[in-house]
C-alpha positions in Angstrom: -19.3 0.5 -15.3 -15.8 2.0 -15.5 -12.7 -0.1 -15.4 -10.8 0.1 -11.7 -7.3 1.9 -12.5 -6.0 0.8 -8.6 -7.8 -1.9 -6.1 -6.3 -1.9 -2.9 -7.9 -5.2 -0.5 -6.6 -6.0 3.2 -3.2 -4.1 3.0 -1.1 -4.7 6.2 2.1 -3.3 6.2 4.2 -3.6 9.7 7.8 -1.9 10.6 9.6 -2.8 14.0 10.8 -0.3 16.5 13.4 -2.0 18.9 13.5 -1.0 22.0 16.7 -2.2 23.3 19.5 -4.9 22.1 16.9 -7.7 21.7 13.4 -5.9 22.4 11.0 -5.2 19.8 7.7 -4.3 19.1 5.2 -3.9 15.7 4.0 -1.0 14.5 1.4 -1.2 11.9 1.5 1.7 9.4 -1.0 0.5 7.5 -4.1 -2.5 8.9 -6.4 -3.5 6.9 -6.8 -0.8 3.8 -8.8 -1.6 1.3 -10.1 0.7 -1.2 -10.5 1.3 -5.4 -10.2 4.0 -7.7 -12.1 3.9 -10.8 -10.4 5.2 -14.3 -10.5 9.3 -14.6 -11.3 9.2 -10.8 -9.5 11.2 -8.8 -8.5 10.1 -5.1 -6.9 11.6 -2.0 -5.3 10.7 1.1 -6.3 12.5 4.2 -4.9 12.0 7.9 -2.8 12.6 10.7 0.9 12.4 11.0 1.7 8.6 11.0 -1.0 7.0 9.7 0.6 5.7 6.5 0.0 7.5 4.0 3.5 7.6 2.9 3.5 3.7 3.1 0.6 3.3 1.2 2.0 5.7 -1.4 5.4 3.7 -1.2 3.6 0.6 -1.8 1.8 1.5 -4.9 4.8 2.8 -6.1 6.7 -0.8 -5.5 9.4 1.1 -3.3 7.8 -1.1 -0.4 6.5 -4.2 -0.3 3.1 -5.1 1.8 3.3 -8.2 4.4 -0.1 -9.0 3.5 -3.1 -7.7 0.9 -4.0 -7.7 -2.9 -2.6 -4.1 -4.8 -4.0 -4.2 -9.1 -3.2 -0.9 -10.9 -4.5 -1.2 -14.2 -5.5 -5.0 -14.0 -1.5 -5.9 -13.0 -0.8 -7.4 -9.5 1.7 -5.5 -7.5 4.3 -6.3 -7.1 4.9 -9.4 -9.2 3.6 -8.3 -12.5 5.6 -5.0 -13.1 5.8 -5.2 -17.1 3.9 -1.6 -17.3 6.4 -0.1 -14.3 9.0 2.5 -15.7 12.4 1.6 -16.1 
């Protein structure tokens, strides 16, 4: 069994869009992902214009943070455990 490089479980990520002084309402650019990519795998996103694959990408890459889910790359929680990120 190979060793998962990313787990992605229940990824919510939500951005408002006011409409007006005090009217808002939620968009969800990314409900409910979850997914995993094994070590050596290789993994694409495929989809129409806004359906967050940007956020997802910007989430992984801790640019973004997710209002709800569980994101592992390489056995480290995202985004608390960043000792591996770049810096």
């Amino acid at each position: 069994m190979q060793n998962q490089a990313i787990q992605v479980r229940n990824l919510r990520k939500c951005f408002r869009k006011r409409n007006g002084f005090r009217k808002s309402t939620k968009l969800w650019a990314v409900d409910d992902v979850s997914f995993s990519v094994a070590e050596g795998e290789t993994y694409g996103l495929l989809g129409p214009n806004g359906s967050g694959k940007s956020s997802l990408i910007r989430i992984l890459s801790t640019l973004l943070t997710a209002d709800s889910g569980e994101v592992s790359m390489l056995g480290y929680g995202l985004p608390g455990e960043q000792r591996w990120k770049r810096h």
